[in-house]
C-alpha positions in Angstrom: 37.6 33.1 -4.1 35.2 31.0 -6.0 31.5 30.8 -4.7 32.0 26.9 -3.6 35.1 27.2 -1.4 37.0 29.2 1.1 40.1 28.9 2.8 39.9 25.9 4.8 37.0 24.2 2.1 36.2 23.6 -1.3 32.4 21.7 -2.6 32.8 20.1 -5.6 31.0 17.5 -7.7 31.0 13.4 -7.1 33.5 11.9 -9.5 33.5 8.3 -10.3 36.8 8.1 -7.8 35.0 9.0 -4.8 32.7 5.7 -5.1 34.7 3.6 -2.6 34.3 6.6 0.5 30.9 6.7 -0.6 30.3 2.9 -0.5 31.9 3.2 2.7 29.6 6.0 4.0 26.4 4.9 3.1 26.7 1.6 4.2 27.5 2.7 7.4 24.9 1.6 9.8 26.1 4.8 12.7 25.7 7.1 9.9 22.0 5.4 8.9 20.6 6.5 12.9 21.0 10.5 11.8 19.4 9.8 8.0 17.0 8.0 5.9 18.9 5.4 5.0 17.8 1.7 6.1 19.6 -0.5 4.0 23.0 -0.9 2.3 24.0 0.4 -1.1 26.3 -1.9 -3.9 29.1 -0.5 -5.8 26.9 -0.8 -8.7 24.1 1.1 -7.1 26.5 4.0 -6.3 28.3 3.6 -10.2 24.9 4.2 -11.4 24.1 7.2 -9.2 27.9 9.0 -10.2 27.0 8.4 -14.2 23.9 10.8 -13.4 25.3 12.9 -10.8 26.1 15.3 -13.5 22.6 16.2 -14.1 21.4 19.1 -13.2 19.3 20.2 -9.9 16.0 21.0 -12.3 16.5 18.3 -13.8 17.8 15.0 -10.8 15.7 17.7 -7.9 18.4 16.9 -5.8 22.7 17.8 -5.8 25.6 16.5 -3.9 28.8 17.5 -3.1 31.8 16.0 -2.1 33.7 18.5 1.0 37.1 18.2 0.6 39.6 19.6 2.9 42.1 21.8 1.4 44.8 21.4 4.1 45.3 17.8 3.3 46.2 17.7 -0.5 41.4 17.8 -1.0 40.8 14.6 1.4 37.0 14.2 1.1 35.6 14.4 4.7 31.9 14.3 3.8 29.0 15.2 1.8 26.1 18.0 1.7 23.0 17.2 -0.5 20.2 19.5 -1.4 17.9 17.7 -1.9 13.8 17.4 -2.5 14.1 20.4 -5.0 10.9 22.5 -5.8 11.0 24.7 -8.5 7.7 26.2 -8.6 8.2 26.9 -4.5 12.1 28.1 -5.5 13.2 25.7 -1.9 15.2 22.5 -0.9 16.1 20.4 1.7 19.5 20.4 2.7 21.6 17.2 4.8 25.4 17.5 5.5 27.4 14.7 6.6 31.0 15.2 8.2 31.3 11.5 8.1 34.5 10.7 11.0 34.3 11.2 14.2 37.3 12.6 14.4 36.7 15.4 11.8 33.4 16.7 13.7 33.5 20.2 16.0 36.5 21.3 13.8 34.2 24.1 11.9 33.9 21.8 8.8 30.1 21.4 8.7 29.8 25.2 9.8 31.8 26.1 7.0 29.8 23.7 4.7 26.5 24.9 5.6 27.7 28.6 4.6 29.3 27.8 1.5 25.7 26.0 0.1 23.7 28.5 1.7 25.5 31.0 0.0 25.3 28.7 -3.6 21.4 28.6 -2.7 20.8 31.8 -2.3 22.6 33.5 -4.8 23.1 31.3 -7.7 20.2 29.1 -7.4 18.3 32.6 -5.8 16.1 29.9 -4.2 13.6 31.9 -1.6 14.2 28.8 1.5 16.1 25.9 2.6 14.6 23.6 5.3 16.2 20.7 7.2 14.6 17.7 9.3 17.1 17.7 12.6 16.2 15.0 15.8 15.1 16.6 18.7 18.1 14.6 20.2 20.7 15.9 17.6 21.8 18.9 19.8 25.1 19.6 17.8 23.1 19.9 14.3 20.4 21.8 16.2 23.2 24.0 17.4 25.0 24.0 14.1 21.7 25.0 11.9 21.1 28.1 14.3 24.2 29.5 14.0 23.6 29.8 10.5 20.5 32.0 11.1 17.6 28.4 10.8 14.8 28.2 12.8 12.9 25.8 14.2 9.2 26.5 12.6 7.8 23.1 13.6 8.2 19.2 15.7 7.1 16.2 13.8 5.9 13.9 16.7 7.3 10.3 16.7 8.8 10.8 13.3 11.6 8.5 13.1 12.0 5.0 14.7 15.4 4.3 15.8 17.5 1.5 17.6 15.8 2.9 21.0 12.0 4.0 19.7 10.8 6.4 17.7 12.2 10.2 18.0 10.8 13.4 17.5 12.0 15.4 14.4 12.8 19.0 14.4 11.9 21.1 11.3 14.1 24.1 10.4 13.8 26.6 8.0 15.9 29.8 6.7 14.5 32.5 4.3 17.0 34.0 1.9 17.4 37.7 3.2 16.7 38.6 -0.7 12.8 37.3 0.5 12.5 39.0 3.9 
C-alpha cells in the first residue's frame, strides 16, 4: 500500500475542486476556537492558495492534505497541514482537522496522524514534529499521545478565546531514526 494511505484513508494533495469544503471549513467560526484563524477567507483567497499548493515543502515551508475517506467513493473529511517547516533544524509543525462532528472518535484523525508521521519520518527523514494542543483540548491531547508525543512544555495564557485566554500545550515526537 502506498506510503499516504491505508485501508480506511488515503492523504492526497488540494485540488482546485476541494475549494468550496475548504471555503466552508475555514470560515467556520467553531473550527477558528481550536486554530489560528480569526478571520474569514474569500473564494479568491483560497483559488490563490490551490494555484500554489503544488509547490513544494522547501520551497511553500508548509503542505496540506486533503483526508479522504475511502469507504465513501474519497469524501474529504478534513485536512492535516505541516506546517512552519525548518530545514536547517529537519522539523515541522503539524495541525489535523477532522472537520464534522459527526466524523470525530471514528479513528480518522488517529489514522491521519500515523500516515504523516510516517511521510515525515521516512520520506522527508525530518528528525521532529511538534504540535501546539490547548490544555482544554483533552481529545487531541489524548489523540497526540497515542501516537508516542510528548508534552515538553505549557505556554501560559497563550491563546485568547470566546471565554479568556487558554493555556497551550507543546508536544513533540523525535523520529526513532534520531533517538
Amino acid at each position: 500500500m502506498p506510503l499516504l494511505e491505508n485501508e480506511l484513508l488515503l492523504l492526497r494533495a488540494p485540488e482546485p475542486t476541494d475549494i468550496d469544503f475548504l471555503y466552508h471549513w475555514e470560515n467556520d467560526t467553531d473550527i477558528w476556537q481550536t486554530g489560528i484563524t480569526h478571520s474569514p477567507f474569500s473564494k479568491f483567497t483560497l483559488s490563490k492558495y490551490l494555484e500554489t499548493a503544488h509547490l513544494d515543502i522547501i520551497e511553500a515551508k508548509q503542505q496540506r492534505f486533503i483526508i479522504v475517506l475511502k469507504s465513501t467513493k474519497n469524501k474529504a473529511i478534513g485536512t492535516v497541514d505541516i506546517f512552519d517547516y525548518d530545514i536547517f533544524n529537519n522539523r515541522a509543525g503539524i495541525g489535523i482537522l477532522i472537520a464534522e462532528k459527526q466524523d470525530r472518535q471514528k479513528g480518522y484523525a488517529f489514522n491521519t496522524l500515523k500516515l504523516i508521521c510516517e511521510y515525515c519520518f521516512s520520506t522527508l527523514d525530518m528528525v521532529q514534529l511538534y504540535c501546539n494542543i490547548d490544555t482544554t483540548n483533552t481529545s487531541s491531547i489524548n489523540l497526540f499521545e497515542k501516537i508516542g508525543f510528548e508534552a515538553i512544555g505549557v505556554k501560559k495564557k497563550w491563546t485568547r478565546r470566546n471565554d479568556g485566554y487558554h493555556d497551550e500545550l507543546l508536544m513533540q515526537i523525535i523520529n526513532p531514526k534520531y533517538r
